[in-house]
FIVO-846246 format. One record per atom (N, C-alpha, C, O, CB): x, y, z; residue in one letter. Coordinates in steps of 0.05 Angstrom, whole numbers, padded with zeros to 5 digits, always signed. Glycine has a CB too. Layout:
REM FIVO-846246
XYZA ...
This chain:
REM FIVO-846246
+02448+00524+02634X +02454+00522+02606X +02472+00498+02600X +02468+00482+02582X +02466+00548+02596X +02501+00497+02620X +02509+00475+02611X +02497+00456+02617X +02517+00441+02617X +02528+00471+02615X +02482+00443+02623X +02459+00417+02633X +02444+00415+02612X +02442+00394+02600X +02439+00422+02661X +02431+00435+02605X +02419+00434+02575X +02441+00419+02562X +02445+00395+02561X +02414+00466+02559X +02451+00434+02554X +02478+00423+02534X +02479+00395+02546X +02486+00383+02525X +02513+00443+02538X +02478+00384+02557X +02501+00359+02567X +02477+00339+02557X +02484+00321+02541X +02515+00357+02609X +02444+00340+02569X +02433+00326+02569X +02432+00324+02527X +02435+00303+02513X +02410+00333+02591X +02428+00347+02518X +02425+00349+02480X +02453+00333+02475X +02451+00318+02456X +02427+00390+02461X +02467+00334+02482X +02492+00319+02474X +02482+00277+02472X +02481+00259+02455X +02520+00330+02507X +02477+00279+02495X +02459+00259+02505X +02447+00252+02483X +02454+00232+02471X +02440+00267+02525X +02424+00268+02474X +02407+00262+02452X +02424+00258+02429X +02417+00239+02415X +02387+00283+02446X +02444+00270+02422X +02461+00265+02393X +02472+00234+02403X +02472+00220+02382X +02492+00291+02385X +02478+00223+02418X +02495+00204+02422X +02478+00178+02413X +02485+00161+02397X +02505+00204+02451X +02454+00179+02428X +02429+00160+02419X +02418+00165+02389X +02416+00146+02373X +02402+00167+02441X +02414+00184+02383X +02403+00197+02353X +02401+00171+02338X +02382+00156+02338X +02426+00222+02334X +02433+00166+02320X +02445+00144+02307X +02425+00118+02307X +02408+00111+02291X +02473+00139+02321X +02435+00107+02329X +02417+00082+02337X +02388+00078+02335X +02376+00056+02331X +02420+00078+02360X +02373+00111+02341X +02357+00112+02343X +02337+00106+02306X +02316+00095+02300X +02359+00134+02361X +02358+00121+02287X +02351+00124+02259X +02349+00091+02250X +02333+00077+02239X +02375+00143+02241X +02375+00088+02262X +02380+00061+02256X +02350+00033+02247X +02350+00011+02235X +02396+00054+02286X +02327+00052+02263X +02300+00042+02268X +02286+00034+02238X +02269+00016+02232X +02284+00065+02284X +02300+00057+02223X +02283+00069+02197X +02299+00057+02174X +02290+00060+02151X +02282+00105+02195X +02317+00047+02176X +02342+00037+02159X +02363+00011+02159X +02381+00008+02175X +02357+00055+02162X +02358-00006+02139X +02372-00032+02143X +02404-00021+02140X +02423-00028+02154X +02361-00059+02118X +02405-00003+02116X +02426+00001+02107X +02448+00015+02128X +02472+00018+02124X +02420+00015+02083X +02436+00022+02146X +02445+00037+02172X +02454+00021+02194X +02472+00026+02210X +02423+00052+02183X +02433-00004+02190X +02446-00017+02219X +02457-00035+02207X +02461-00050+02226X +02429-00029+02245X +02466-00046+02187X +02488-00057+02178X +02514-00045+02179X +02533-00057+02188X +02484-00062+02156X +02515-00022+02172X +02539+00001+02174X +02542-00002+02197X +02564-00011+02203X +02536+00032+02165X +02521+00003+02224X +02536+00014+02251X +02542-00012+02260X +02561-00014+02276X +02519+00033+02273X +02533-00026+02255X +02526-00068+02277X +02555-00084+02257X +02563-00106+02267X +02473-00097+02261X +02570-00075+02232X +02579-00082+02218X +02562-00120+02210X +02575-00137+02197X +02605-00075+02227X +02543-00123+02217X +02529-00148+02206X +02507-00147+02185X +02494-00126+02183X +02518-00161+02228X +02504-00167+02171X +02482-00169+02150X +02455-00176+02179X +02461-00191+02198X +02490-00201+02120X +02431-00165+02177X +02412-00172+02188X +02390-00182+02170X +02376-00169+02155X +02406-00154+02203X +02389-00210+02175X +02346-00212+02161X +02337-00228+02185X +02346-00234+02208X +02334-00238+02121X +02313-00233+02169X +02296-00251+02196X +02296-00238+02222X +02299-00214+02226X +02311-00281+02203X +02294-00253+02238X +02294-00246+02273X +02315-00228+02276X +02312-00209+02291X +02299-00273+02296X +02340-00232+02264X +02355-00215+02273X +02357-00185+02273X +02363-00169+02290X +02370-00223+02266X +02348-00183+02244X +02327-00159+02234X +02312-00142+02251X +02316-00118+02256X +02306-00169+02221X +02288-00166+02263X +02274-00151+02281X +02292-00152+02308X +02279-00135+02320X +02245-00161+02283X +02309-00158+02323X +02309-00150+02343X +02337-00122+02346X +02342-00109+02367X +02309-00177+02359X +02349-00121+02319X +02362-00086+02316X +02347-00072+02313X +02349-00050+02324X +02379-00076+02295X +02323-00080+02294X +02301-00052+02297X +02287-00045+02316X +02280-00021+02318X +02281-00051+02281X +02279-00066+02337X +02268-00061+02357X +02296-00049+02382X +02289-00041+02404X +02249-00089+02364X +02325-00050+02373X +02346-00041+02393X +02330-00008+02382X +02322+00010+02396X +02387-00050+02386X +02329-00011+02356X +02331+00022+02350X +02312+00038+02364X +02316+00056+02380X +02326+00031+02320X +02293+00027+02358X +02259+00034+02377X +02264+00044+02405X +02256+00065+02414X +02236+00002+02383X +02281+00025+02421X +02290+00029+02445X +02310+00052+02446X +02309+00065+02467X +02300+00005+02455X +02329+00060+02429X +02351+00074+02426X +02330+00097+02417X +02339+00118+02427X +02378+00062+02405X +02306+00103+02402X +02285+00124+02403X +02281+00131+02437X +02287+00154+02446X +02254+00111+02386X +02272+00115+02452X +02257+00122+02466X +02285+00133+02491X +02276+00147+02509X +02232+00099+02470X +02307+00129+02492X +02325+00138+02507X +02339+00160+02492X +02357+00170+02504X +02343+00117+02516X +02333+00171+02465X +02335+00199+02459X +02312+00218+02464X +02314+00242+02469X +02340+00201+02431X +02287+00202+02464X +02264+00221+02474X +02272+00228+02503X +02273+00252+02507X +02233+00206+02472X +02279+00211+02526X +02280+00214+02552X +02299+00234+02557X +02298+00251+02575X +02286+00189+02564X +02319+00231+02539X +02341+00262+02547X +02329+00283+02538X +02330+00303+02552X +02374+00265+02532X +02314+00284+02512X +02309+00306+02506X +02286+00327+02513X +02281+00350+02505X +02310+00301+02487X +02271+00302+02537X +02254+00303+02556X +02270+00326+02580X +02264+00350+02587X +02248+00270+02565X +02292+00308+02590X +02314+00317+02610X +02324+00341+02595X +02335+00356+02611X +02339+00293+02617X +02325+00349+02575X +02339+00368+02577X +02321+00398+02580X +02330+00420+02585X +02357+00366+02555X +02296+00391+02575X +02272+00418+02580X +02248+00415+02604X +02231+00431+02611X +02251+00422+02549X +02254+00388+02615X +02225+00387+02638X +02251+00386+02654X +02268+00374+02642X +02194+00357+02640X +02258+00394+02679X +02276+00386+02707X +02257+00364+02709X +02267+00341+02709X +02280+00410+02738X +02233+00365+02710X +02218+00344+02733X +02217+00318+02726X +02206+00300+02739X +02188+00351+02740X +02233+00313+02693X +02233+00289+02683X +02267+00275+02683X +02274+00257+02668X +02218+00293+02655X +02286+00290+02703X +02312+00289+02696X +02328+00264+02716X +02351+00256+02714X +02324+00321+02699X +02308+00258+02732X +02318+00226+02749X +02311+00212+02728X +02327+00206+02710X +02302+00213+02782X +02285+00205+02727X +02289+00184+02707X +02299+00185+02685X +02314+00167+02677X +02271+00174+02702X +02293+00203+02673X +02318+00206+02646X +02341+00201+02654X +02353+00184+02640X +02324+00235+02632X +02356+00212+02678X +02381+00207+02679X +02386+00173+02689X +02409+00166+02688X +02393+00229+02697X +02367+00154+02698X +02365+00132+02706X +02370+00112+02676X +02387+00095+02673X +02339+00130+02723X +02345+00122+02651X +02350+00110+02635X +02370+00112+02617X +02372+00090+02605X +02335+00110+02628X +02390+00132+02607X +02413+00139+02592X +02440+00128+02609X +02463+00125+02600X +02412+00173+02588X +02431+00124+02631X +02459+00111+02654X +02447+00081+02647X +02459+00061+02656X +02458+00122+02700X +02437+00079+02641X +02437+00045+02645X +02436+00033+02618X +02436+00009+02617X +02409+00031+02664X +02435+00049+02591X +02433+00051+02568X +02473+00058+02559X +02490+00042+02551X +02406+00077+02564X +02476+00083+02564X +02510+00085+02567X +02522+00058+02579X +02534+00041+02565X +02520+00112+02590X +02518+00056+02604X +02543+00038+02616X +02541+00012+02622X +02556-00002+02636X +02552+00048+02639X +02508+00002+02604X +02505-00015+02603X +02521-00037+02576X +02531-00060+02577X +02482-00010+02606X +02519-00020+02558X +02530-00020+02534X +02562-00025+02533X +02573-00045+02524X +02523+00005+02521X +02573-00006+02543X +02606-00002+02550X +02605-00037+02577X +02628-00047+02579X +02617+00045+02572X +02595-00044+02585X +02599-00059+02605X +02597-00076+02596X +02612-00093+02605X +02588-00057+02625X +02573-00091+02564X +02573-00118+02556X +02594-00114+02534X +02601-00133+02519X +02543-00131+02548X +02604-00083+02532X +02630-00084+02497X +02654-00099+02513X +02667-00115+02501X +02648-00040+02478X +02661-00094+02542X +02680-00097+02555X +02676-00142+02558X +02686-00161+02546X +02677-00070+02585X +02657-00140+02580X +02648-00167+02581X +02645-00187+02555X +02647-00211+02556X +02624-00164+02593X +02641-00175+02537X +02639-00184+02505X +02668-00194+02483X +02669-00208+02462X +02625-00158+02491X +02688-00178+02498X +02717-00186+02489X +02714-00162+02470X +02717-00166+02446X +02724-00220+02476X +02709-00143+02477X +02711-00111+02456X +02713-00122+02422X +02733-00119+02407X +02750-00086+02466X +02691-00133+02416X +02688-00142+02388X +02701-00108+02364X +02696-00085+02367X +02645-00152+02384X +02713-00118+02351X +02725-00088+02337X +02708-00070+02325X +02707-00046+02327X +02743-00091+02314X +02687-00093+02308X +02659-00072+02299X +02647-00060+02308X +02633-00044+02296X +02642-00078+02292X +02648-00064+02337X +02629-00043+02355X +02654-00018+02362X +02642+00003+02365X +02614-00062+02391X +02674-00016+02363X +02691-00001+02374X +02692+00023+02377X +02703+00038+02393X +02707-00005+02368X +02676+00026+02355X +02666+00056+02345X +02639+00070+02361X +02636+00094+02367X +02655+00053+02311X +02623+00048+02366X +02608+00056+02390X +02608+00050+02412X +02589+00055+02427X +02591+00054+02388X +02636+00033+02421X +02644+00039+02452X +02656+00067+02455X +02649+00079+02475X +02668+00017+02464X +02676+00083+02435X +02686+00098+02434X +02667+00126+02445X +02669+00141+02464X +02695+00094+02410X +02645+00124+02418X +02617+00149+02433X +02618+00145+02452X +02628+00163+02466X +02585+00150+02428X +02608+00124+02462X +02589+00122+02491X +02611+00122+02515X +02605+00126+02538X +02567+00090+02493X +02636+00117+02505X +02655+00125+02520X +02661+00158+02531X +02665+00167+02553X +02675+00115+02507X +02660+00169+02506X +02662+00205+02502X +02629+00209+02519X +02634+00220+02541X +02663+00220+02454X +02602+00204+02516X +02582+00203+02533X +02581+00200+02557X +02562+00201+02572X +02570+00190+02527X +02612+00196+02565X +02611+00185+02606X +02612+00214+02611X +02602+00220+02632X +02645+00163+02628X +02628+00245+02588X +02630+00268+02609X +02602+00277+02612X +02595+00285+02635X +02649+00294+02599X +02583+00277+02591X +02552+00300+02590X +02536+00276+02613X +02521+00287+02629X +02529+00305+02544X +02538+00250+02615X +02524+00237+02633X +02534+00234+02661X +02520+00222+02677X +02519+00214+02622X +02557+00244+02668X +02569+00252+02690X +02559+00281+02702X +02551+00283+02725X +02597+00251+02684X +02560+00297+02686X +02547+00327+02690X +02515+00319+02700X +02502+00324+02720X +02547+00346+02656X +02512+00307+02675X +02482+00305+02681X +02463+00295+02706X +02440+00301+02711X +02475+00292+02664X +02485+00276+02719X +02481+00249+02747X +02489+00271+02762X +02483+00262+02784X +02504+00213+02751X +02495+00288+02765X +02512+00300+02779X +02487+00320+02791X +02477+00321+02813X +02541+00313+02762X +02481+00335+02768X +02462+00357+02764X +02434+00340+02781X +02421+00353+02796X +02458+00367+02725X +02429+00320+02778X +02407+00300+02787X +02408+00304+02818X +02390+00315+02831X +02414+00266+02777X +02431+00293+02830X +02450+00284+02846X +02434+00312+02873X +02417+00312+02891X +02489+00286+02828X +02453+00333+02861X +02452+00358+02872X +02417+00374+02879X +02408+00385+02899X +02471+00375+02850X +02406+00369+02856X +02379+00374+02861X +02362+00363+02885X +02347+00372+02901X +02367+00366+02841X +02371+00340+02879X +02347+00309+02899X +02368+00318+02925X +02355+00314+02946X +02350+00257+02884X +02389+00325+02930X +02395+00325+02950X +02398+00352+02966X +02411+00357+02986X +02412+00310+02950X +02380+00370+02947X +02377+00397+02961X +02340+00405+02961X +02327+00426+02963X +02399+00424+02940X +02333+00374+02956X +02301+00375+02951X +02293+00374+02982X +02269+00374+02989X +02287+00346+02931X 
């Protein structure tokens, strides 16, 4: 049950970004930037991607048999993110979503963990 939980947590964390897909007015708010043109398209296509790494947890959180790779793609999605906010000079506008994805290291720790323990009692 808590693994459920950790991976749905998962899914709330991505959600945002993921809406973000459907809405200019949204990823202006979260990106704090004006987007048109190319730039446009390549937040909506972040969002698309930020869809498909809420589908993968929410995958992980009801198939086990889909929970390596889910947990492969949300680890490299999490700490990929926190790793270019850091490498990036922690721009302030994002801070708010280093912060989530910061609070996201406990349910994706559980979750690597839960992975971890399976494959190595497989």
């Amino acid at each position: 049950m808590l693994v459920v939980a950790a991976w749905l947590a998962l899914v709330l964390v991505h959600t945002p970004p993921a809406l973000a897909t459907f809405s200019p007015v949204l990823r202006q708010r979260m990106y704090g930037i004006e987007s048109s043109g190319a730039l446009d398209v390549m937040l909506t296509h972040r969002g698309v991607l930020f869809l498909a790494v809420a589908a993968a947890c929410l995958l992980g959180a009801f198939v086990p048999a889909a929970r390596v790779s889910a947990a492969l793609v949300v680890s490299i999605s999490v700490l990929g993110f926190l790793a270019a906010y850091v490498l990036g000079g922690a721009p302030e506008q994002l801070r708010m979503i280093a912060l989530i994805d910061t609070i996201a290291l406990a349910p994706l720790a559980l979750v690597l963990f839960d992975v971890w323990r399976r494959l190595a009692t497989s």
